[in-house]
N, C-alpha and C positions, 0 to 999 in steps of 0.2 A: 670615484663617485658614480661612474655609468653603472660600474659592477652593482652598487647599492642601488641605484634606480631599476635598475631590470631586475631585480630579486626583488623589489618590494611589487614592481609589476605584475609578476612573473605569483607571488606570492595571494596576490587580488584572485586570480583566478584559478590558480595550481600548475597552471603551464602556461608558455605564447607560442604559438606557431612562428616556424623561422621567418615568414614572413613579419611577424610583428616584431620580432627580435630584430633583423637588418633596419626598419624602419627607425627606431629607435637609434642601434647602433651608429648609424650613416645618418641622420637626420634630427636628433636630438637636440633643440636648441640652444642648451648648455652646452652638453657635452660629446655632441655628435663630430663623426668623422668629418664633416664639409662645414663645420663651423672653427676650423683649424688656421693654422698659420701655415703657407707653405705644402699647400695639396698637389700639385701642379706644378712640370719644368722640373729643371737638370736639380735643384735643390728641394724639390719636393718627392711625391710617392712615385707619380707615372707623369707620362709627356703624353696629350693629345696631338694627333693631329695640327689643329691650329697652330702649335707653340712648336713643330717642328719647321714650318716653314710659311712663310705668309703666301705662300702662290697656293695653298690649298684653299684659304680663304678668297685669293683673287678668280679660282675656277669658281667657286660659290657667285660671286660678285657677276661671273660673265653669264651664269645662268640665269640671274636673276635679269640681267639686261636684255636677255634670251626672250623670257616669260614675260617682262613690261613692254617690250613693244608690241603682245598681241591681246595681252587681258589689261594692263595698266593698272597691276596690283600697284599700290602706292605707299603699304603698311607689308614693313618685317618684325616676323614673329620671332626670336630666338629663346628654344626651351635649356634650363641650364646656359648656360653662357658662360660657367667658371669664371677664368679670371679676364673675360671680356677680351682675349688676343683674339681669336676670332670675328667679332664684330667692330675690332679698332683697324685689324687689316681689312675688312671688306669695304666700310665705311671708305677709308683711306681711297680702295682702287675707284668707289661708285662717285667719290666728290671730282677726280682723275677725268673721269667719263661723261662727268654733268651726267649721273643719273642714280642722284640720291633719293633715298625715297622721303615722304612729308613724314612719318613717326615711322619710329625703330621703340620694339614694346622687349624687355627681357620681362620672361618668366622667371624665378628662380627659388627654390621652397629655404635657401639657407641666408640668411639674415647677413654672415660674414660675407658671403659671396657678391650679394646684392651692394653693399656698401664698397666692399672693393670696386665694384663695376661703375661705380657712380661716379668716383672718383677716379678713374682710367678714361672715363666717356667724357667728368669734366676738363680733364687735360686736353681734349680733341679739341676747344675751340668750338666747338660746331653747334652749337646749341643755338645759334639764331638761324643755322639750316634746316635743322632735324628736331624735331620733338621728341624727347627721349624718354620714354616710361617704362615705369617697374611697375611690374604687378604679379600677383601672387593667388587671386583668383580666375576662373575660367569667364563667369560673365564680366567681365573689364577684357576680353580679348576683342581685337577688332572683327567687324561682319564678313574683313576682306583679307587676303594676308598672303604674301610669300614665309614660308615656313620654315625653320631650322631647327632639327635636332640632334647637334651632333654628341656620343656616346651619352645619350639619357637613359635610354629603356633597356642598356645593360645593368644600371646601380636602381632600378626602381626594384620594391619589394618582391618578393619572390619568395611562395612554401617548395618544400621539398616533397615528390609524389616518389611514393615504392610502387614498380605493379608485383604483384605476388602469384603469381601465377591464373586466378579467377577474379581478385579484390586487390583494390590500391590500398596504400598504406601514407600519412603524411607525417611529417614531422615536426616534433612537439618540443619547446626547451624547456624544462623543470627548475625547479629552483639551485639544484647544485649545478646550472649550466652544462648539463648535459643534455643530449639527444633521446627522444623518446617516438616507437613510432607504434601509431592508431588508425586500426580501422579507418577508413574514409571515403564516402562515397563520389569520386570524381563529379562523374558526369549526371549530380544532380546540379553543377553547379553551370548556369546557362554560359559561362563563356568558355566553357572544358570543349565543347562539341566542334571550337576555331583550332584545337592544340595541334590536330594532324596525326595524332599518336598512331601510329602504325598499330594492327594488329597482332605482330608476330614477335613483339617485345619479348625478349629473354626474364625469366623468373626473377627477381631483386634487380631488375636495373630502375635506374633512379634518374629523374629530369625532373623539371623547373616548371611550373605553374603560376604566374604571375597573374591574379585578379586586379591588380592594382593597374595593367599597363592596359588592361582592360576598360578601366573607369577611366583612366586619362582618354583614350582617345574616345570614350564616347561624351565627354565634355567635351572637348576639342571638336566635337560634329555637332554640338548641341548649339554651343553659342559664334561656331563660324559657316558664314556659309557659301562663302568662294573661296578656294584656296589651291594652292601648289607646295606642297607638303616633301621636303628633303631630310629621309634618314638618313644617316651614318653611325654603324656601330658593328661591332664583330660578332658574329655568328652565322646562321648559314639558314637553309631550307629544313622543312621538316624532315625530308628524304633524306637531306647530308648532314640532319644531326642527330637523328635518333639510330646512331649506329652503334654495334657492341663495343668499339673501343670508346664510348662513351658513358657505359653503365654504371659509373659512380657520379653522375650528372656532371655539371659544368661550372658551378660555383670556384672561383677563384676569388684569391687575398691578394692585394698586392700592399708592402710597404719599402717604401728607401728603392724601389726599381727592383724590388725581387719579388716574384710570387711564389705566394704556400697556398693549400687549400682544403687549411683548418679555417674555419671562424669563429671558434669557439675560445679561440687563444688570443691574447693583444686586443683584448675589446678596446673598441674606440682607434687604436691606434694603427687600424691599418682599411682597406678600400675594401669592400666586399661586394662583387656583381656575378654575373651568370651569360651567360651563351645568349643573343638573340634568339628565339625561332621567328625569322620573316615572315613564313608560312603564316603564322598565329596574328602577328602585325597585320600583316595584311587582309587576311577573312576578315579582319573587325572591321577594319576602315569599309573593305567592299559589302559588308555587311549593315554599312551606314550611308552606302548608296555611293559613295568616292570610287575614283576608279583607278587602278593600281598601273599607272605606263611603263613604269620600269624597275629592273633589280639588276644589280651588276657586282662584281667587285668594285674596290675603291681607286683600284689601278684601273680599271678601263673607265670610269668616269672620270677622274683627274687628267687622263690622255684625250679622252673626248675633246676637255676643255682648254687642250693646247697645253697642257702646263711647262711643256718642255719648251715652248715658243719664246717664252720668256725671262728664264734663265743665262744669267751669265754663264757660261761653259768652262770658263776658265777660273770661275770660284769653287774650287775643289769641296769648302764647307757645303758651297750651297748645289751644287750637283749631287753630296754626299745624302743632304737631305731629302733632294727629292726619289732617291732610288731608295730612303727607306718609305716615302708611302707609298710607292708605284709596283715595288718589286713583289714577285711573289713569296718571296721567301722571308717576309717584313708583312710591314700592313696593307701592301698591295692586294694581297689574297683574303686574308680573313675577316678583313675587315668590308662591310658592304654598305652597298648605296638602294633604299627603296625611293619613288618616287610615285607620289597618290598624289590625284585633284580633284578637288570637288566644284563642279556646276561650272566648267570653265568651255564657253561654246569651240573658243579655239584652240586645242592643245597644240602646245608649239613640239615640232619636228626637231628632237636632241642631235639627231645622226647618232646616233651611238656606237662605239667602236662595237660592243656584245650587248644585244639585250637578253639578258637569263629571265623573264618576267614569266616564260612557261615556268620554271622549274619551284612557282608555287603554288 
């Protein structure tokens, strides 16, 4: 049934850009990828972070305790949330520490998701400590907010740019679900000039153009106006990703724990995201007056926040798990951490084991 709706789509106009295409795929309220059974964990497609070990979520939790005793944000923002492991462990450690916040708000754009999480948040009990809201629009976010977005702005929409040697080229789906590419003037488009794109780009290499992650964070500046903003997601700087061994861009599929990187195959039935550029993240936020304190791997901010401190040593599972987010040879390295706030007079001192915050 997805196949017949993006062909009748697809049919309206005579092509969608991949960007419209993933949107649909991944977001489709029928028939989309995040409106599934079983996205998430050892029985699902992929395993985030949260759902490999709850001490990633208790580093989140110490940050957050970090940041309230010098602003007294009182409102957490969580974008995506999946299946709520993440804010059922934080919650858990912040009630631990008497330093629960007054409302916890999920964002989340899939219907399935949202209802899962309702029903995980109504098991906690905790509803006569926390106010718990869902919302799905930008103005219903609070004025105030500690922020979470762990792996969002890798599955947000994304077109496909060629450069061709003088002229970019984008990428078009036609109705026999093929690839088509056109002429396309980049940098008429005002948020091209954040990408970073090097000038000395090899002829046919191909990367990722995202207007969409664009408009999220300029809502996100529109209707908030204190905040302490924490990325998490894979990818790198513009310097460390617009390299030749990357010239077939960064889009990856993942299904059942294995990745391909057709998406043109298994519509609906499998994950389709792309490469961060930080770089590009972050020009927008500083470009909306925020200010960017830090970028790290995900293993020097999990070490930052002790994680090891906590740990039984003698639970081989759980030792096993934390060396896959810390290590570099796992999600220690590829995976990273931005950190942006806006209008906060005291920025709290992380210590941070590496700040990389030059390197965008």
């Amino acid at each position: 049934m997805l196949k017949e709706k993006l062909k009748l789509k697809i049919k309206e106009n005579n092509n969608i850009s991949f960007s419209e295409y993933m949107e649909i795929v991944l977001f489709d309220k029928e028939y989309g990828f995040y409106e599934k059974e079983n996205v998430f964990g050892a029985g699902g497609h992929f395993t985030t972070s949260p759902l490999i070990s709850r001490h990633f979520s208790h580093c989140i939790a110490k940050n957050y305790i970090k940041v309230f005793k010098e602003e007294k944000l009182e409102n957490i923002v969580e974008f995506g949330a999946g299946n709520a492991e993440l804010s059922k462990n934080l919650i858990y450690y912040l009630k631990d520490k008497k330093y629960l916040p007054k409302k916890y708000y999920f964002f989340d754009k899939s219907l399935f998701l949202t209802n899962k999480q309702k029903k995980i948040i109504k098991d906690l009990n905790l509803t006569d400590d926390i106010d718990f809201i869902w919302i799905n629009k930008y103005e219903d976010l609070p004025k105030k907010a500690f922020i979470i977005a762990n792996e969002l702005f890798d599955c947000v929409p994304t077109d496909l740019i060629r450069f061709k040697k003088s002229y970019y080229e984008k990428v078009y789906i036609n109705e026999s679900l093929d690839i088509s590419w056109k002429k396309y003037n980049l940098f008429s488009e005002p948020s091209a000039k954040y990408l970073s794109v090097p000038h000395n780009l090899k002829n046919n290499y191909i990367f990722e153009f995202s207007q969409e992650q664009y408009e999220i964070i300029n809502q996100i500046n529109k209707f908030i106006n204190k905040a302490y903003f924490l990325i998490f997601d894979y990818g790198y700087s513009a310097t460390e990703l617009y390299i030749n061994d990357r010239m077939d861009g960064t889009i990856v599929c993942i299904k059942n724990n294995l990745s391909d990187f057709d998406p043109l195959i298994e519509i609906g039935e499998k994950d389709i995201s792309a490469f961060v550029n930080f770089s590009y993240i972050k020009n927008i936020f500083t470009r909306n007056n925020w200010s960017a304190s830090a970028f790290m791997n995900q293993g020097n901010y999990l070490l930052s926040f002790d994680i090891l401190k906590d740990i039984n040593i003698n639970n081989f599972d759980e030792v096993g798990s934390i060396k896959k987010l810390i290590m570099p040879n796992q999600m220690g390295e590829i995976f990273k951490v931005l950190i942006v706030q806006k209008n906060l007079s005291k920025i709290p001192d992380n210590n941070f084991i590496k700040n990389d915050i030059i390197k965008l």
